[in-house]
N, C-alpha and C positions, 0 to 999 in steps of 0.2 A: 603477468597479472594473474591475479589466484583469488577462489573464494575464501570469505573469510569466516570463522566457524565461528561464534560469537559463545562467550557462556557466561549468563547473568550471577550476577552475587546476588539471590532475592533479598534474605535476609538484610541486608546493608541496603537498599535499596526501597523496601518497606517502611523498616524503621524509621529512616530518614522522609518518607513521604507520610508515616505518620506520626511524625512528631509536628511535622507542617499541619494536618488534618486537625490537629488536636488542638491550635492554637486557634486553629480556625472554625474548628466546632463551637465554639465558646461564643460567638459572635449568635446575638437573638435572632438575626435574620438568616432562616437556611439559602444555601444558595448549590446548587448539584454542584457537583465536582464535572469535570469537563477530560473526555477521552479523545486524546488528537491521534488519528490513525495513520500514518507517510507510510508511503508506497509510490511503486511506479510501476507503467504497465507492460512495460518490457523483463521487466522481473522476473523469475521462475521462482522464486523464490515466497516472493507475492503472491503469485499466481496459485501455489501451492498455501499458504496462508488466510486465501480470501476468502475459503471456506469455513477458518475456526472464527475469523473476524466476524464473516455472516451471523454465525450464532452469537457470538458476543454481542453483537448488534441490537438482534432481536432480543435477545435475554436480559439486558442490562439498560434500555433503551428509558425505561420509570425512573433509572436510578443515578446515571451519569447523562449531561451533555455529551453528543459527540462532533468532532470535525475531522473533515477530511483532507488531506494534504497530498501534492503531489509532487515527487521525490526530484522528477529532473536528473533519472540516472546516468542515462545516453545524449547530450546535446553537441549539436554542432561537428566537429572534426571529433570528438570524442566517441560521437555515434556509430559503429561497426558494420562492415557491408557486409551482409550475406555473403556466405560462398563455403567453399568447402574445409577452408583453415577454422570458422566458427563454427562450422557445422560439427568437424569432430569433438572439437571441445566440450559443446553443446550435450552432446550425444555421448561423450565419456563419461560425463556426470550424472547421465539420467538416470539409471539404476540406482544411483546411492538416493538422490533426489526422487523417487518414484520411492522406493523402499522404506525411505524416512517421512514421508506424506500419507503414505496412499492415494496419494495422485498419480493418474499415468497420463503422460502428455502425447495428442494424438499425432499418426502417421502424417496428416497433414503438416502441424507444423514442421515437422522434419521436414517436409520437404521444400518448405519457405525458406529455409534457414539457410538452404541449399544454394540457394536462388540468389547471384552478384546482383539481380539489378533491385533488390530489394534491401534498404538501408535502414540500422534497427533503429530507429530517431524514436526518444521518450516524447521529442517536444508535441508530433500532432496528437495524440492519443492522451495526453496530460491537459492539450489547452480541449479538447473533447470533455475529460471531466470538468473542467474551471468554468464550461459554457454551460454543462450539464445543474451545475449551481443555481443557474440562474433562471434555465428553464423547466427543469423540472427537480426544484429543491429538496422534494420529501425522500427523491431517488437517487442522491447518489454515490450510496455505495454500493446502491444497486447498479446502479451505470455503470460504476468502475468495473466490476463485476464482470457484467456482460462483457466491456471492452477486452476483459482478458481471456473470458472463453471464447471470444471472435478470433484472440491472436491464438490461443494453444491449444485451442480446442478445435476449431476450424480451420484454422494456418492462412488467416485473412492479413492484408497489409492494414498497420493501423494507419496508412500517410493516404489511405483514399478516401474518401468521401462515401463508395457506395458500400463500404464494411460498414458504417453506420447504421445505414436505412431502416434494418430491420431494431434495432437496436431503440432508434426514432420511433417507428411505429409501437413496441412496447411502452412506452413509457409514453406517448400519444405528444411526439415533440414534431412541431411543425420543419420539415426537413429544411426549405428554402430558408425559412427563420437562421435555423442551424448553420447551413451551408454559408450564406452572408456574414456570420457573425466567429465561424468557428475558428476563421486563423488571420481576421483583421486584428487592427495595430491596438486597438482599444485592449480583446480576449487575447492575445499574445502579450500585452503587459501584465495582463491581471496574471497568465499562467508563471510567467515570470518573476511575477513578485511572489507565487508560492513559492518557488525553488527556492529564493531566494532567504526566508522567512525562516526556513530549516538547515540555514549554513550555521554550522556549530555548534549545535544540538542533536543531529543524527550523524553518523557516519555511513550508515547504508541503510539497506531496505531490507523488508517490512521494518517499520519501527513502532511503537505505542506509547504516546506519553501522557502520563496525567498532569492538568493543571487543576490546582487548588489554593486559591486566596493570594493568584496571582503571581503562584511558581508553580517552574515545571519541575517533573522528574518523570527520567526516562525510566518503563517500565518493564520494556522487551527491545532487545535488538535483535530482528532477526526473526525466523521460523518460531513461532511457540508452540507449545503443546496446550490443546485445548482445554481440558480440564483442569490444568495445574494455574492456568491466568484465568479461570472461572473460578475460581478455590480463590486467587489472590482478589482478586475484583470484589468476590464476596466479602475476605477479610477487610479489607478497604473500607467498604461500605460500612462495616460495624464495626472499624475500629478496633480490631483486634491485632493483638501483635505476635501475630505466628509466624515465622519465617516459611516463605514459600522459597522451592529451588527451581529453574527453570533454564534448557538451554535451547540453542536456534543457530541455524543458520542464516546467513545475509546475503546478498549483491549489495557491493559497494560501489558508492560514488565515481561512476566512470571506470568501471574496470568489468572486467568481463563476468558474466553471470548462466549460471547454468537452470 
């Protein structure tokens, strides 16, 4: 299993999202254009990412709708236990991945990753954001956020409850609320049906897609580079047809990620 280096064709990808934009500009009633964000919180990839997202967020937030999606990279027998075969892996890749971010992923995590009784499972930490929807709406991709610098920043397990806590108290979410609701049968469908929602449309993580007039087009797969999807976001918005070029890397769908 191997990551997969992703490199977008803007230009052919543009054009075609605004030739969609243009048919649907014409319509009297404006309506935003809408930014779906997948990701998952076992990602490195993500993790490295969530920082240009953050700004695209705040910068773009008057101008586009956004949703947020979670990815379902690691579930079930597909999920990889900590130990030392993932750990080097892990830790081969971190210099190109630190180098190409300016992310640097802390001594902590390395040593979680270390660690056989720790299993990297997407499922608790994805139905975390899917509950995070519901209780604190306005936050979360803020929460996603946080949940990733718990895992990489601090090398917390995201399958406990009390890597949470502080996380709750930020965002002022009633913990017991949380803890009752965060991995019953109800908020493990609803996270469920996210995975599920993004079968065939993404192949891995980070991904970005814009919907307009009721299609999508994928707009990033993978790592972006911040200014050059700020440059395209802009064109977007005004309709301009300049070709933007943009490449990334990814974690894909069940296979190992650095």
């Amino acid at each position: 299993m191997s990551i997969k280096t992703v490199v977008i064709a803007w230009g052919m990808v543009l054009y075609s999202v605004l030739s969609t934009i243009g048919a649907f500009a014409q319509k009297k009633e404006e309506t935003k254009m809408k930014l779906i964000y997948v990701m998952d919180a076992q990602c490195g990839w993500c993790y490295g990412n969530g920082f240009n997202m953050a700004s695209i967020y705040q910068e773009f937030q008057g101008d586009y709708d956004f949703e947020f999606i979670n990815g379902g990279m690691w579930l079930g027998n597909q999920a990889p236990t900590a130990g030392s075969q993932i750990s080097s892996y892990i830790q081969s890749h971190l210099p190109r991945f630190e180098s190409y971010t300016g992310i640097i992923v802390s001594n902590e995590y390395k040593s979680l990753i270390k660690d056989s009784d720790y299993v990297m499972s997407s499922l608790e930490p994805s139905a975390a954001i899917v509950l995070s929807k519901k209780l604190a709406p306005d936050h979360v991709f803020e929460f996603a956020k946080e949940v990733q610098l718990a895992l990489f920043d601090r090398g917390m397990r995201l399958n406990e409850f009390e890597t949470y806590l502080p996380i709750l108290e930020k965002f002022d979410i009633d913990p017991k609320e949380f803890k009752s609701q965060w991995l019953s049968e109800e908020n493990l469908k609803a996270t469920y049906a996210e995975f599920q929602s993004i079968q065939g449309v993404v192949n891995g993580f980070p991904a970005l897609i814009l919907e307009a007039n009721g299609q999508k087009q994928l707009l990033a797969s993978g790592y972006f580079q911040l200014d050059a999807m700020r440059k395209a976001l802009t064109e977007l918005k005004q309709q301009e047809k300049t070709a933007v070029k943009a490449d990334g890397a990814s974690c894909e769908i069940g296979e190992d990620c650095d």
